[in-house]
N, C-alpha and C positions, 0 to 999 in steps of 0.2 A: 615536420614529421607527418606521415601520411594517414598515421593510426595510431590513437593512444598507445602508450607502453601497454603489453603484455592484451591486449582484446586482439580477439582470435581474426583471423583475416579469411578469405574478405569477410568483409560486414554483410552482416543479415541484416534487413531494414525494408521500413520503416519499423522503431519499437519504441515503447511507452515503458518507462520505468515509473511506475505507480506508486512508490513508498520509497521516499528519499528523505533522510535527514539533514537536508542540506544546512542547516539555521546551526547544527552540533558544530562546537567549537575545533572538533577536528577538522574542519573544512577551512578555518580561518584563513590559513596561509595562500590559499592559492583557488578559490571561489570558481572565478572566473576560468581558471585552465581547465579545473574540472566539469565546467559546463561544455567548454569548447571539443576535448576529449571525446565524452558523450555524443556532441553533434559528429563529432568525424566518426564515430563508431554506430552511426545511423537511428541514433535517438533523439528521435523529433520531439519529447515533449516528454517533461519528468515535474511528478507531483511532491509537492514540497510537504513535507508531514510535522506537523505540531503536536506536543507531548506538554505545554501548557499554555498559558493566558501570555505570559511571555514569550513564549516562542511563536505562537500564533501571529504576533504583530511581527515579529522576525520574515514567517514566512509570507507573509503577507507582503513586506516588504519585497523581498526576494523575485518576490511572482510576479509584481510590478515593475520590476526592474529588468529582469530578464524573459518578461512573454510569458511567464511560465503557470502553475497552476500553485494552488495552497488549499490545506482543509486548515479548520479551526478545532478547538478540543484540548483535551484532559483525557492524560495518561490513566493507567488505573496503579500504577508506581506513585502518582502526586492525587489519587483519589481525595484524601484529606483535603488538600487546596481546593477543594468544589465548593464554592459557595453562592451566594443572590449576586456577590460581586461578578464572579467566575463566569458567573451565565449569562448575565449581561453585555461583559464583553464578548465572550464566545458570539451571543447575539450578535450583536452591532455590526461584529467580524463577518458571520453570514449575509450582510449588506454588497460586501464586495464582492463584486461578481466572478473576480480571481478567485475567490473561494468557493471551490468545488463540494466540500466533502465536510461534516461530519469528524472531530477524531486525530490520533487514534485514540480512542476508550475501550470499554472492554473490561476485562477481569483478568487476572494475572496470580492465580495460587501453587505456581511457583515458588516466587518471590515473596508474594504476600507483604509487599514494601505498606501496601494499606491495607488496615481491616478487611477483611471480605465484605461487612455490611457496608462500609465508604463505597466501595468498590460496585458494589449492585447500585446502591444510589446515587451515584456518578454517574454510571455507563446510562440507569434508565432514564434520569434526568439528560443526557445526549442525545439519545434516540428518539426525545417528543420534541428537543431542537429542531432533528434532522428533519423530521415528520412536520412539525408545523411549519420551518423555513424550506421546504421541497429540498434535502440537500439527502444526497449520498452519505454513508458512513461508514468511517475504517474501521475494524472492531480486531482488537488484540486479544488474542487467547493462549492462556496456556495452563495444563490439569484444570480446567475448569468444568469438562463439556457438562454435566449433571444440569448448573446452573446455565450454562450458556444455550443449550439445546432449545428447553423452552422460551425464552428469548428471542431464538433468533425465530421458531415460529409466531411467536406475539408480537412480534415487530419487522417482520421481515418482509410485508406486503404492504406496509404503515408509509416506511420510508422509501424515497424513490431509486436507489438501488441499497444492499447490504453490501458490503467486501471484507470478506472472512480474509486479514492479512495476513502472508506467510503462513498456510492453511498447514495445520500439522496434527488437528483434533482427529477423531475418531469419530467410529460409524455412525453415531448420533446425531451429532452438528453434522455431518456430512452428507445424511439423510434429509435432518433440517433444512439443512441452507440448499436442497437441491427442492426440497419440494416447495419451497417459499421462494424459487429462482435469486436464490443470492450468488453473489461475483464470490470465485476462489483464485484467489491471489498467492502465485507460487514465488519463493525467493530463492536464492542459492543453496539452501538446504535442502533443493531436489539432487543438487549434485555430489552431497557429501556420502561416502559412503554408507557410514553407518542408519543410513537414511529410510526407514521402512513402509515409507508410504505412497511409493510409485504407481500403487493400482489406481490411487485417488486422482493424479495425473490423468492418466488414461482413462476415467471412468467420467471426468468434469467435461460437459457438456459445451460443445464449440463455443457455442457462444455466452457462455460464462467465464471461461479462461483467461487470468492477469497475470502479468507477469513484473516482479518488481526487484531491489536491490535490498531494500531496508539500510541502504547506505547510513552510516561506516561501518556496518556490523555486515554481521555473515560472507564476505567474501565469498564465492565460489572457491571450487576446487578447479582447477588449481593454483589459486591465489590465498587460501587460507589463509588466515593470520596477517594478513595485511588492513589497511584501509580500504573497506568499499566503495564502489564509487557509480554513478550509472554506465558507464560506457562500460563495466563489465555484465548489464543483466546480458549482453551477447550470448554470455556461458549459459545464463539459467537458459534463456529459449532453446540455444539447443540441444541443452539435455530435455528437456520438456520436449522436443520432435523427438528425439530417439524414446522416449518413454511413449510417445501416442505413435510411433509409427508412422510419423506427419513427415515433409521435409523443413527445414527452417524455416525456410522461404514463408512455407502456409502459416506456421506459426506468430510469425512476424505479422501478418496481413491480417489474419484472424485477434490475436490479441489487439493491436494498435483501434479498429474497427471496435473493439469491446470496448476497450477503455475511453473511447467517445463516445457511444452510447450509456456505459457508468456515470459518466463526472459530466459529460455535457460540451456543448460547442467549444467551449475554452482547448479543447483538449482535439489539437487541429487531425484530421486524419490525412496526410498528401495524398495527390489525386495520382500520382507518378506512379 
């Protein structure tokens, strides 16, 4: 086949799908085809995202195996699981040079699966990680900005880049993380309709601009409801060009370019 089922043709490329869950047991069946998919749909390089101590040695693995990239971290859903043990390993983990990032951590009062006070004491205990082993950090948010705002100013010059993932906060964090040059990382919920925050799009500065999947969650439109995967961020970039007015093309070029300067040499840019 000459292009995964259902990504848009031709391929926009080179692109970095920056938040993948690849280690999520929905991948089980078929790992490898969906890496291969990816490559033919011109994604050169997809960051493997950990949500605990266990999934962290997962993508660790993963990243080793296939070239690819891995953060380490605690979700703010498993805040509770944070302990001397937790931190340790997350340490050790930032040893491996495959480990780019940080995360994902963050605050989540949503769901509120953990305390809020777990939740602040997780993500800040993450952020003196990220700050004292030089590493990048994914940070998840959602109805948080109050708490998250100042944060991202108190730490957002500390550690060596920020990436506000799946960026969906308000004008607070988004003033925040512009004026503490953090990464905004848009996912397929640029493309869903009921979507209301395309000015933020357009308004993210060239070179802060990610672009990711959050694979197996969010789909694109028009893939809904299915399994995510990377070979479809193709849709987020370019709805993200039609949102900046860019052509794909530039979007491709400019994101891929960020996302190695966020995460670091691992994370190859082709010269092509």
């Amino acid at each position: 086949m000459d292009r995964p089922p259902d990504a848009p043709a031709p391929a926009v490329g080179p692109l970095v799908d920056t938040h993948c869950h690849l280690a999520d047991t929905a991948f089980d069946p078929d790992r490898a085809a969906v890496l291969a998919r990816a490559a033919a749909a011109g994604v050169e390089h997809v960051v493997l995202i950990a949500d605990s101590v266990d999934t962290t040695d997962t993508c660790r693995h993963l990243a080793a195996t296939h070239g690819l990239s891995a953060t380490a971290g605690v979700h703010p859903h498993a805040a509770t699981t944070w302990s001397a043990e937790a931190a340790a390993r997350v340490a050790d983990a930032l040893n491996d040079p495959a480990v780019v990032a940080v995360g994902e951590t963050g605050l989540d009062y949503h769901y509120d699966h953990s305390p809020r006070p777990a939740q602040r004491h997780a993500f800040e205990a993450q952020l003196r990680l990220a700050a004292d082993h030089r590493r990048a950090v994914v940070v998840h948010a959602r109805e948080a900005d109050a708490d998250l705002a100042p944060l991202v100013t108190d730490w957002g010059r500390a550690v060596p880049a920020l990436v506000l993932h799946s960026f969906s906060s308000g004008p607070a964090v988004f003033e925040a993380g512009l004026e503490v040059g953090a990464y905004f990382s848009f996912s397929g919920m640029i493309t869903f309709r009921n979507w209301a925050h395309g000015d933020r799009v357009a308004a993210c500065p060239s070179d802060r601009l990610l672009l990711e999947t959050d694979a197996p969650y969010l789909a694109p439109v028009p893939l809904r409801g299915r399994r995510n995967e990377p070979a479809f961020v193709q849709y987020v970039a370019r709805r993200a060009a039609m949102l900046r007015g860019e052509s794909p093309e530039t979007i491709a070029r400019l994101t891929t370019t960020n996302a190695a300067r966020c995460f670091g040499p691992r994370v190859r840019v082709p010269t092509r």
